[in-house]
GUVEXPA-515002 format. One record per residue: x negated, y, z negated of N, C-alpha, C in turn; residue number from 1. Coordinates in pm, 1 decimal. Atoms other than C-alpha are relative to their C-alpha. Layout:
BEGIN
NODE       nxx       nyy       nzz      caxx      cayy      cazz       cxx       cyy       czz    n
NODE         X         Y         Z         X         Y         Z         X         Y         Z  NUM
...
END
This chain:
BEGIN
NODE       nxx       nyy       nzz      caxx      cayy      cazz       cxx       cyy       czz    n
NODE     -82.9    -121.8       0.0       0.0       0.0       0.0     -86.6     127.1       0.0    1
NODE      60.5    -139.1      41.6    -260.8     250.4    -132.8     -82.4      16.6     203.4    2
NODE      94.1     -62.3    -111.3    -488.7     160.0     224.3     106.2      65.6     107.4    3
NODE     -82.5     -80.9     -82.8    -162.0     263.1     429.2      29.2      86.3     -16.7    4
NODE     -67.8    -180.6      -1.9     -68.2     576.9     254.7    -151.6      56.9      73.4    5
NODE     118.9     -32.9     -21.7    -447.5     645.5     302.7     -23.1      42.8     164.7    6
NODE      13.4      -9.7    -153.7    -427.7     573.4     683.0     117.6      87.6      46.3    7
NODE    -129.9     -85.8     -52.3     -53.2     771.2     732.5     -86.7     136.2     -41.5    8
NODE      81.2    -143.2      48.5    -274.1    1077.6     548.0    -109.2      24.5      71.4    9
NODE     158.0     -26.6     -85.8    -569.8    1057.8     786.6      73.9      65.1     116.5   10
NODE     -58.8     -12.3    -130.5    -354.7    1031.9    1109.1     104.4     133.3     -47.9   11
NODE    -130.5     -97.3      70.8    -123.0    1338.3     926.9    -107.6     105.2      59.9   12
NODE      48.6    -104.7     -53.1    -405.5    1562.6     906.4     -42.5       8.6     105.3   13
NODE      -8.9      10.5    -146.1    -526.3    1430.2    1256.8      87.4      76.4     117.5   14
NODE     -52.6     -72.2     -50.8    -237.4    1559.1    1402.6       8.4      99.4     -18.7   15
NODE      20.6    -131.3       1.7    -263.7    1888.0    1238.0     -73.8      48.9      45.3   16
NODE     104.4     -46.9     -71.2    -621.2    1942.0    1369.4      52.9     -12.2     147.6   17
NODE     -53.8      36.7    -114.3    -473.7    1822.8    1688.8      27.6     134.5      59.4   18
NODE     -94.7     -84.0     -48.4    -189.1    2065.8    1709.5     -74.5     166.3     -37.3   19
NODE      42.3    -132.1     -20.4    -374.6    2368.6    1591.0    -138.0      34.9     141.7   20
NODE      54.7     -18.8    -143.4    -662.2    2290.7    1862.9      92.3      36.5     127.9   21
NODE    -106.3     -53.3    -152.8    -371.3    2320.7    2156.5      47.6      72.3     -53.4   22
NODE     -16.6    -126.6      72.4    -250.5    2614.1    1971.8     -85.6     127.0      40.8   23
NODE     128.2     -13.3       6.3    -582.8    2761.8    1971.8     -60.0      71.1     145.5   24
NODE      21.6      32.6    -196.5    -611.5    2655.5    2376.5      52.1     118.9      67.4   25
NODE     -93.6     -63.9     -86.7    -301.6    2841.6    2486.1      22.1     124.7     -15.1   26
NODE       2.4    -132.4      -9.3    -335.3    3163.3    2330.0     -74.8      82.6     105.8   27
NODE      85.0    -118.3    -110.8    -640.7    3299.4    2605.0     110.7       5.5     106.8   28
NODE     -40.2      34.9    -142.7    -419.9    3163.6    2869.6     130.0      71.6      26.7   29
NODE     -96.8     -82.1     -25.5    -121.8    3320.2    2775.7     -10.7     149.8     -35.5   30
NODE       0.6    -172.9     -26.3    -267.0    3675.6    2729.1     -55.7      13.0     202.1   31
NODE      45.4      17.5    -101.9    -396.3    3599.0    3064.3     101.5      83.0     111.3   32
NODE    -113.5     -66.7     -58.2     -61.6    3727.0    3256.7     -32.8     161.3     -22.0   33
NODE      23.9    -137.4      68.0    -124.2    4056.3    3059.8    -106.9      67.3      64.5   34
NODE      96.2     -68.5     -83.9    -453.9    4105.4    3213.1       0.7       0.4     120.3   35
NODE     -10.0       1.4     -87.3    -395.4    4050.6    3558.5     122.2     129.1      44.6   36
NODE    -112.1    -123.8       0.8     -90.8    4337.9    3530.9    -113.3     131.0     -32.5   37
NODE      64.5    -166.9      21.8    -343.6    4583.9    3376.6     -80.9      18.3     127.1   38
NODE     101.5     -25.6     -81.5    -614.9    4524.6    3632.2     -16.2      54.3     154.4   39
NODE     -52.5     -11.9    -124.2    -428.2    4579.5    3946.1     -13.2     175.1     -27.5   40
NODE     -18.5    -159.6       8.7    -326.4    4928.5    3815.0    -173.1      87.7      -3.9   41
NODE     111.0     -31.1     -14.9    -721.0    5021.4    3710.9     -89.2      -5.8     143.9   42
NODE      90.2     -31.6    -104.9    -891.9    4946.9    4044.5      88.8      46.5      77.1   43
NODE     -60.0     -81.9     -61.0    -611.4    5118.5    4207.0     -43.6     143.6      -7.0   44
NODE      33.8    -116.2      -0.2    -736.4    5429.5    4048.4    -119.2      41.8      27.5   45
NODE     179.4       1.8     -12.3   -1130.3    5365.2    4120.5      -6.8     -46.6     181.1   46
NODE      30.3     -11.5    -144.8   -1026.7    5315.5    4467.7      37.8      94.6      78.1   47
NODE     -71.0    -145.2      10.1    -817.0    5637.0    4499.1     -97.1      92.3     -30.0   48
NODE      64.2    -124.8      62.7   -1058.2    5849.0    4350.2    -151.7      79.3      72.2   49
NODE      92.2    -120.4     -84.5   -1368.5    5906.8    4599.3      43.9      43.7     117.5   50
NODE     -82.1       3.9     -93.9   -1094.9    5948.4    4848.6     -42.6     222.7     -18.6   51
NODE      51.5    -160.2       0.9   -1172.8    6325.4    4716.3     -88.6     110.1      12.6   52
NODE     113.4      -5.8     -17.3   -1483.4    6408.6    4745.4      -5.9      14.7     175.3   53
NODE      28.1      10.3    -137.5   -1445.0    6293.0    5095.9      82.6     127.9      95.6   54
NODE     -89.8     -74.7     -38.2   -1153.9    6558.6    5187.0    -110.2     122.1     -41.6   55
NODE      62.6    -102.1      28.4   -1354.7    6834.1    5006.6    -127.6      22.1     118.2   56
NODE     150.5      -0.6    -129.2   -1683.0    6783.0    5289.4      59.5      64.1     108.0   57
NODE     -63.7     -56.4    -147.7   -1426.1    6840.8    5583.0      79.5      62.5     -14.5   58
NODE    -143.2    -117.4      11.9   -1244.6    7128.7    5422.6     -96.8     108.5     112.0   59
NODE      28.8    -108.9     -82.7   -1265.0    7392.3    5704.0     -84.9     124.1     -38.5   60
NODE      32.9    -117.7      42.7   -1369.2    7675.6    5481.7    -129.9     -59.5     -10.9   61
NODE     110.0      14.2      35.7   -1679.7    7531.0    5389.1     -54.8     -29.0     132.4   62
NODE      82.6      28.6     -96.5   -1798.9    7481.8    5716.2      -1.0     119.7      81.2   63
NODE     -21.8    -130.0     -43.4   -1651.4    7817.7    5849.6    -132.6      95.9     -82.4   64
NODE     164.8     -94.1      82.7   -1925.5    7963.1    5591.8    -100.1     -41.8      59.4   65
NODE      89.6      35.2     -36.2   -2215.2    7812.8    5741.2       7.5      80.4     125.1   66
NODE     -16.4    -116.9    -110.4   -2258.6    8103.8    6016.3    -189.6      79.4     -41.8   67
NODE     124.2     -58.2      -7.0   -2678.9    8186.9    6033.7      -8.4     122.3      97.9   68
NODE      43.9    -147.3    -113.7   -2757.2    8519.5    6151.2     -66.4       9.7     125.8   69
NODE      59.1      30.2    -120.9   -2904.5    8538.0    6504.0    -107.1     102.2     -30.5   70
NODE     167.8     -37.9     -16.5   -3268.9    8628.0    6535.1     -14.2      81.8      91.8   71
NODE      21.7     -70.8    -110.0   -3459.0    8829.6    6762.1     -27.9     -96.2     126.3   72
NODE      28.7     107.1    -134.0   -3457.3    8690.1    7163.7    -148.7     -20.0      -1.7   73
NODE     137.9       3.8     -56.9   -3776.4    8615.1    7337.3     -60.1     115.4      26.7   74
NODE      61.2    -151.1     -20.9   -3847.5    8941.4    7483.3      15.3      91.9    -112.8   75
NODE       9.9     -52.9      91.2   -3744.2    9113.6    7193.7    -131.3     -13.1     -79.1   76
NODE      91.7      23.8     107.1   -4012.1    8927.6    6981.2    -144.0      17.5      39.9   77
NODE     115.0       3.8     -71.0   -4274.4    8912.3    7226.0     -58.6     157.8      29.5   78
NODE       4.9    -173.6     -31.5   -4275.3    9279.6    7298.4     -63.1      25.3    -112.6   79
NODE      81.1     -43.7     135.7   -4424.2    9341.0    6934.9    -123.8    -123.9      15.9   80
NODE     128.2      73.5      -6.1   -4707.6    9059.0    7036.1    -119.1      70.0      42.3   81
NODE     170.3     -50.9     -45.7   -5069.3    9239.1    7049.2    -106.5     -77.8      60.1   82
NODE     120.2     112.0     -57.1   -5309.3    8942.8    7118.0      69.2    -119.0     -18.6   83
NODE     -23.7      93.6     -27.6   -5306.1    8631.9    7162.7      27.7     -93.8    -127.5   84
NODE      -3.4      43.9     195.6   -5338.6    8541.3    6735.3     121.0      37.1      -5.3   85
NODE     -95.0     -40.8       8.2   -4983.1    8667.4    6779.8      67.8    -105.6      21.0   86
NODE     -61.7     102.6     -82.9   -4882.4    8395.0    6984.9    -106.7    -122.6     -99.5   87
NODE      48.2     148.3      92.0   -5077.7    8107.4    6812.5      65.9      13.3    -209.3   88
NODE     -62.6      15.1      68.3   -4921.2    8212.3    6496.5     150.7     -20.3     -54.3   89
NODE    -134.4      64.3     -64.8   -4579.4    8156.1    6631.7       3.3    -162.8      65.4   90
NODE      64.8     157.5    -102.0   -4702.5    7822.9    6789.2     -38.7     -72.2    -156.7   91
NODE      15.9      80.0      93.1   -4843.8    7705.5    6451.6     102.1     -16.0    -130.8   92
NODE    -101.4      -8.7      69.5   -4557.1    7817.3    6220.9     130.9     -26.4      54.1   93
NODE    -146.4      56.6     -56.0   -4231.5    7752.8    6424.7      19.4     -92.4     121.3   94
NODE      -7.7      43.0     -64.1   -4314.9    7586.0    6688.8     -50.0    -176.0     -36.9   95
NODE      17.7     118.2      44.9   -4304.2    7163.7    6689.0      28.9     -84.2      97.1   96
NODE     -40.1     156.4    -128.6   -4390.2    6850.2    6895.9     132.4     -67.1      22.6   97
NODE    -137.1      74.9     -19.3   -4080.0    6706.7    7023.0     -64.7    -176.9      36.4   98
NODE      23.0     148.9     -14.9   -4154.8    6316.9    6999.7      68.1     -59.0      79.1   99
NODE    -121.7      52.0    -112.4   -3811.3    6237.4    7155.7     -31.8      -2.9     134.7  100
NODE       5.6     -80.1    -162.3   -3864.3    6458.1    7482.9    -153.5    -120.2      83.4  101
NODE     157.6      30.9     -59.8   -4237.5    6332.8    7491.9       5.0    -174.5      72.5  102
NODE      -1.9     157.9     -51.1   -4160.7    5931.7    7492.4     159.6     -19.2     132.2  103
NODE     -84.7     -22.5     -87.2   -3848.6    6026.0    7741.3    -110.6       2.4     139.4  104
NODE      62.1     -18.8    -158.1   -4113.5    6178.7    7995.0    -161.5     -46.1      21.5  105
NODE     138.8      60.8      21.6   -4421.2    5978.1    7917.5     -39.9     -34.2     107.7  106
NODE      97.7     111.8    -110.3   -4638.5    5888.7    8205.8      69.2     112.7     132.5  107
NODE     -52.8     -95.4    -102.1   -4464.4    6206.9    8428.3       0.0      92.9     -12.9  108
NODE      -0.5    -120.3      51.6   -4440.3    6574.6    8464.3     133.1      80.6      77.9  109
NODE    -148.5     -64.8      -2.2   -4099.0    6721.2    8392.9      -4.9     119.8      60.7  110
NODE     -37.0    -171.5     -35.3   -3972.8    7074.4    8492.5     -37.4      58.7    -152.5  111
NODE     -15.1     -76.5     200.3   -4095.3    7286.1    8187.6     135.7      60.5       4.2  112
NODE     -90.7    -163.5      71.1   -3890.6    7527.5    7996.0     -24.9     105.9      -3.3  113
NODE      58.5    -152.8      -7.7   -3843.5    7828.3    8047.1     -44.3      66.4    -130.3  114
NODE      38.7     -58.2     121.8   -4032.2    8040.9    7779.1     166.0      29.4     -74.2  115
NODE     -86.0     -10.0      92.8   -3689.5    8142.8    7647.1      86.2    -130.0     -49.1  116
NODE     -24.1     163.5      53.9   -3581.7    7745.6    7594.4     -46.4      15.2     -90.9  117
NODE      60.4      60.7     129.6   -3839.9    7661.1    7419.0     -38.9     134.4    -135.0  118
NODE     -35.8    -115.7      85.0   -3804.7    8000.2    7204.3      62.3     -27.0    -100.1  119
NODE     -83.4      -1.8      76.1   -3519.5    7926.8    7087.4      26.9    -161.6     -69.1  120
NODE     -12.5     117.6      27.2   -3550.0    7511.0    7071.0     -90.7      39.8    -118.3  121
NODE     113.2     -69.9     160.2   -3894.6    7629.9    6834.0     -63.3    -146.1      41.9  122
NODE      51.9     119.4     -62.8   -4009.8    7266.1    7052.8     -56.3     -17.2     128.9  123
NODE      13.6      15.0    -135.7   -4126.0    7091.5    7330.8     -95.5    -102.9      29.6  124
NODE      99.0      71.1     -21.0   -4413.5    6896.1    7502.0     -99.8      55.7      45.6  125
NODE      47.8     -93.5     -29.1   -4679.4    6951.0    7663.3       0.1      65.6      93.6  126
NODE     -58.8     -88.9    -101.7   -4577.7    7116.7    7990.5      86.8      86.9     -66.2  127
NODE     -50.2    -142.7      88.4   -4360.1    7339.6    7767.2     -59.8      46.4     -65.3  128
NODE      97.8     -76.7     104.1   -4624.0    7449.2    7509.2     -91.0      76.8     142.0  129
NODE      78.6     -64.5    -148.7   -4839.8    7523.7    7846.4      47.2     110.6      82.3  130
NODE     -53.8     -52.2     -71.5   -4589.7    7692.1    8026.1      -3.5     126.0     -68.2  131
NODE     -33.6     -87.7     126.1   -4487.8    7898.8    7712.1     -79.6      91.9      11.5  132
NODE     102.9     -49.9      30.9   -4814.6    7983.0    7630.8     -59.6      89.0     137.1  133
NODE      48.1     -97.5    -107.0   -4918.3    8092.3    7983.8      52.3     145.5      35.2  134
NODE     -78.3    -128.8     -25.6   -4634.6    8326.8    8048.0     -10.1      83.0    -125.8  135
NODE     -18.0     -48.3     132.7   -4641.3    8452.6    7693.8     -97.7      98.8      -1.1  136
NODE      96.0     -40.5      29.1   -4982.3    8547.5    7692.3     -36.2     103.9     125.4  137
NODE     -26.5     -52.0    -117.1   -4970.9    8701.3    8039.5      61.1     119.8      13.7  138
NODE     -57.3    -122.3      22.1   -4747.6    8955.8    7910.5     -45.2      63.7    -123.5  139
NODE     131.8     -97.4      98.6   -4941.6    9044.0    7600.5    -104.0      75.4      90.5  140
NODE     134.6    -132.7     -96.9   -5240.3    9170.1    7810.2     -47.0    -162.5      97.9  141
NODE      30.0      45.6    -113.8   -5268.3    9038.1    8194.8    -103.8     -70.1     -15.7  142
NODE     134.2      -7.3     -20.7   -5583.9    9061.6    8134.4     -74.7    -174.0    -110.6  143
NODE      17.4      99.0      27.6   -5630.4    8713.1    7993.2     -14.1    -109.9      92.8  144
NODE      47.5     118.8    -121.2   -5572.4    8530.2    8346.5      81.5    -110.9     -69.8  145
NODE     -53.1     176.7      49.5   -5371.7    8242.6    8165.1      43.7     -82.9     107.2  146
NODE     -84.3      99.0    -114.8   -5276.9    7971.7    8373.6     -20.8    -129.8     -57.7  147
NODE     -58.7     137.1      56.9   -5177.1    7587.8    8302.8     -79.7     -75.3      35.5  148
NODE     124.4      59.0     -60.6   -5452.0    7382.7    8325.6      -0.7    -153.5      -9.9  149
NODE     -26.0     131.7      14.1   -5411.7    6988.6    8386.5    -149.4     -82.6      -4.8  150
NODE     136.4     141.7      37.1   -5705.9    6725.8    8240.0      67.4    -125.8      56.3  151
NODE     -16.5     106.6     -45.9   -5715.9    6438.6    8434.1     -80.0     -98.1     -96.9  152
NODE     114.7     125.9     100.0   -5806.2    6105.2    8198.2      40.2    -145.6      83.0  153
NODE       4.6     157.8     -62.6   -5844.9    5787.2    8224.2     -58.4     -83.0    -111.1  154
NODE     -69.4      82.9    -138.7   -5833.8    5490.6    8197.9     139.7     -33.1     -13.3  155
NODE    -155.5      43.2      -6.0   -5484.1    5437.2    8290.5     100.9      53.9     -27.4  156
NODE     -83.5     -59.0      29.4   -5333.9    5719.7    8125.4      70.1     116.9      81.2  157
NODE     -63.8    -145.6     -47.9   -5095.3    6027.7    8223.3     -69.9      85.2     -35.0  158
NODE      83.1    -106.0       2.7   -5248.0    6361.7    8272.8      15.2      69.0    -108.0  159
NODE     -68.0    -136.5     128.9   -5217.1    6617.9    7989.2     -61.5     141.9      23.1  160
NODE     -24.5    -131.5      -9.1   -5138.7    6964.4    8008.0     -16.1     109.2    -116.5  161
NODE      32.9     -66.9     119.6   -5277.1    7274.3    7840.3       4.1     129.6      79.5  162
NODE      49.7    -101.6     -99.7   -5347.9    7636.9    7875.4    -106.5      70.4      -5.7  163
NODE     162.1     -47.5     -16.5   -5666.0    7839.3    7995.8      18.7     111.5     -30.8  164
NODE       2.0    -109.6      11.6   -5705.0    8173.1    7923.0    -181.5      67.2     -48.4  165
NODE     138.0     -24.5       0.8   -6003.5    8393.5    7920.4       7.7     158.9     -75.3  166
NODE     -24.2    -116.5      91.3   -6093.0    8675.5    7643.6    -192.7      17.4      21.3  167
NODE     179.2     -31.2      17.6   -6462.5    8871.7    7695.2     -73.9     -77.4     100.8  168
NODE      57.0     112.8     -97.4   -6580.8    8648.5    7983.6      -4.6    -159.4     -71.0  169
NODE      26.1      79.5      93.0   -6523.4    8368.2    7759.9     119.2    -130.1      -0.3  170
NODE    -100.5      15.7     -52.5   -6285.2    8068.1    7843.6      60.0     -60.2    -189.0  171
NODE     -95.9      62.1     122.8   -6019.2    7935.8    7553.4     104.5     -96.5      49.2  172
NODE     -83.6      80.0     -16.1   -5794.5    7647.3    7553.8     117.5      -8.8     -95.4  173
NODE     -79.0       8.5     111.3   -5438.7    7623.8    7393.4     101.8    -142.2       7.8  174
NODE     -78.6     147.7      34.2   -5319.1    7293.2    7313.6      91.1      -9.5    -129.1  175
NODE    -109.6      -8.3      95.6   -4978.5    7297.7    7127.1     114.3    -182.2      37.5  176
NODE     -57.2     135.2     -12.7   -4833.9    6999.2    7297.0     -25.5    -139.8      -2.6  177
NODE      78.5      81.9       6.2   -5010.5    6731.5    7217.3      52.1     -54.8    -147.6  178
NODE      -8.1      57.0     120.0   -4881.7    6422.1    6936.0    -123.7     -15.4     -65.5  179
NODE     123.2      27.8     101.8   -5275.0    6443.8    6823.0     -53.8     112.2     -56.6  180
NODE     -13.7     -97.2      87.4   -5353.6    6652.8    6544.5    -169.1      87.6      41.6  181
NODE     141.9     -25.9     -45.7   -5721.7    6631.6    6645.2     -71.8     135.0      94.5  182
NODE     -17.9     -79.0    -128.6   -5679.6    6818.8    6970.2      89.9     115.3       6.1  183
NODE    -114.1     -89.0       1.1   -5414.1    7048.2    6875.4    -110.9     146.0     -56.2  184
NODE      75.8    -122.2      44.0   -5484.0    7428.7    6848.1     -64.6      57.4     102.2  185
NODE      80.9     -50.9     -76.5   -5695.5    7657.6    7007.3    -133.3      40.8      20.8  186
NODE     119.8      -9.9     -14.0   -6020.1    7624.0    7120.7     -94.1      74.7      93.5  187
NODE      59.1     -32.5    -104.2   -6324.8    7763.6    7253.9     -86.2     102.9    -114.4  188
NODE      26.1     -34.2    -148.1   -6488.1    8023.9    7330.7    -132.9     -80.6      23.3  189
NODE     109.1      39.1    -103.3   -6644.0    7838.8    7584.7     -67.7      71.9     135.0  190
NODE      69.4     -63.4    -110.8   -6919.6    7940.9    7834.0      34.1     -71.3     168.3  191
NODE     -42.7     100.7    -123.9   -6779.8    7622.5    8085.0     121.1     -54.3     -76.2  192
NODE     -97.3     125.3      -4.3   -6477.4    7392.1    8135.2     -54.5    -135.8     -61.6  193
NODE      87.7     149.4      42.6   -6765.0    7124.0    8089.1       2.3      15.7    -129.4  194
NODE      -6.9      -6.5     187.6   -6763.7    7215.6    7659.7      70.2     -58.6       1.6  195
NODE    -173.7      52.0      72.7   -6407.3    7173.8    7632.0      11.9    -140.0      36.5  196
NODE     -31.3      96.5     -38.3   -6414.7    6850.2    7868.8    -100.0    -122.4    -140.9  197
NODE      48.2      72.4     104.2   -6661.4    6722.2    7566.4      33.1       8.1     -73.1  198
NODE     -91.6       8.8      96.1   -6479.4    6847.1    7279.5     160.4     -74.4      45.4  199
NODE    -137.7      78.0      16.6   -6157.0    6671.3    7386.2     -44.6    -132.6      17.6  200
NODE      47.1     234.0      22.6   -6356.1    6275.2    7461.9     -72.4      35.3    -135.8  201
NODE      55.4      36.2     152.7   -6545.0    6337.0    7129.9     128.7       5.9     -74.7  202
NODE     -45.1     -42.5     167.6   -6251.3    6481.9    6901.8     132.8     -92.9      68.0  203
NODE    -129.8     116.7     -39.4   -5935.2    6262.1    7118.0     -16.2    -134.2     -58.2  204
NODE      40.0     134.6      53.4   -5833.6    5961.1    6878.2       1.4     -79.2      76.4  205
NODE     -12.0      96.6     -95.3   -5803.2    5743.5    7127.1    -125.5     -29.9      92.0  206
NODE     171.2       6.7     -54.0   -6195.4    5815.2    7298.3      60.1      25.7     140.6  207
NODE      26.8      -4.1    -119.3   -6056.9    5925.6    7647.1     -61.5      65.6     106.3  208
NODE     126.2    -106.3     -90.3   -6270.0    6034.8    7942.3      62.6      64.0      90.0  209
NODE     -37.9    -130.0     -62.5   -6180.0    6339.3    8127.3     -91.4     -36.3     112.2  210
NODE      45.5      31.7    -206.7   -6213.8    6237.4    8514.8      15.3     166.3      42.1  211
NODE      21.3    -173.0     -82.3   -6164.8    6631.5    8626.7      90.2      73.0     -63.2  212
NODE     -70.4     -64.6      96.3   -5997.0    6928.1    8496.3     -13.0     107.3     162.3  213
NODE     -83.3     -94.2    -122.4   -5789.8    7167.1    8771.5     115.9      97.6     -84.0  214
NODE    -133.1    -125.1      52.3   -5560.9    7451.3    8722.1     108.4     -12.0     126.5  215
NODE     -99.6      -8.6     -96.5   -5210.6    7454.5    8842.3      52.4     139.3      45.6  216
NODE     -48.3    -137.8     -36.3   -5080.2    7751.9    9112.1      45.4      47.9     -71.1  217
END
C-alpha cells in the first residue's frame, strides 16, 4: 500500500512538472501574434521616412538659388594681359587637362577650340592648349611670333602639339596639354629647337625620341 501511494505521489508531481513545462512553452508563442501586429506598423514608419529628405533635394527653390555670376569673356580678360606670365598664370591656375577629350582623340588631330571654348570650358588637349596659347599670346604683343609647333616622336606614337614663341631672340615652348607633369609648363629660353628637342627625350616619362619638330601655317 505505502509503495503505491508512493508511486501515485511521484507520477502526481510528474504531471505537475509536466503541465507547468507546456505552460511555460506556450506563453512565447502566444505573445507571438502581438509582435507581428506591432512590427508591421514600425517598419512602415522607417520606410516612410527618408521618403523626405528625398523631396527636399528636388524642391525647385533650392535649385533656383544656385545662379553663379558670369565672369569676364575672353576678350574682356585678355585685354588686361601684359606678357606672356599673364597667360601662363591663367594656364596654370584655371586651366586643366581634359583626360576624356584626350583618350576620345588619341592617335589624331581634332579641330581645336576656339580660344573662347576653351576660355570658358577652363580645358582641353593639346591642340587646344596650343591653339589657345598661340592666339592669346599674339594679341598680347605680336611681337612674340607664336605659332603651333608639332614634335614628331616615335616609336609608334601620335604627334604632340605645343606652342613656340620667341621673347629677346630667344625661343620658348608652352606645353599645357600634355597628361605628363614632367613636360608640362613653359620652357626655354632656348638658343635652338635642338635644346628643347633634348629636354623633352630626357625629361618625357616614357623616354621618347623626337624624329623632327615643324611649325604649323
Amino acid at each position: 500500500m505505502v509503495i503505491a501511494r508512493d508511486m501515485q505521489e511521484r507520477l502526481f508531481k510528474l504531471a505537475l512538472i509536466i503541465s507547468a513545462l507546456l505552460t511555460y512553452a506556450l506563453i512565447p508563442s502566444g505573445c507571438t501574434p502581438a509582435k507581428v501586429k506591432i512590427y508591421p506598423r514600425e517598419t512602415q514608419i522607417e520606410k516612410t521616412a527618408p521618403a523626405q529628405p528625398s523631396l527636399e533635394k528636388t524642391s525647385p527653390e533650392k535649385v533656383a538659388t544656385v545662379s553663379p555670376s558670369p565672369g569676364k569673356t575672353y576678350a574682356e580678360t585678355i585685354s588686361g594681359w601684359k606678357s606672356y606670365r599673364d597667360l601662363v598664370k591663367w594656364m596654370e591656375e584655371d586651366f586643366s587637362f581634359e583626360a576624356e577629350r584626350y583618350k576620345k582623340f588619341e592617335g589624331t588631330l581634332p579641330t581645336p577650340r576656339t580660344p573662347e571654348e576653351t576660355f570658358q570650358l577652363k580645358s582641353g588637349i593639346y591642340i587646344d592648349a596650343a591653339e589657345f596659347s598661340k592666339r592669346s599670346l599674339n594679341q598680347i604683343n605680336p611681337s612674340y611670333q607664336a605659332q603651333t609647333m608639332v614634335i614628331v616622336v616615335r616609336p609608334s606614337v601620335f604627334n604632340h602639339y605645343v606652342c613656340l614663341f620667341k621673347k629677346e631672340g630667344k625661343f620658348f615652348i608652352m606645353d599645357y596639354g600634355t597628361p605628363y607633369k614632367e613636360i608640362t609648363g613653359v620652357h626655354g629660353p632656348y638658343d635652338s629647337l635642338d635644346e628643347y628637342r633634348k629636354f623633352y627625350e630626357k625629361h618625357h616619362p616614357e623616354k621618347r625620341q623626337v624624329e623632327g619638330i615643324g611649325v604649323l601655317p
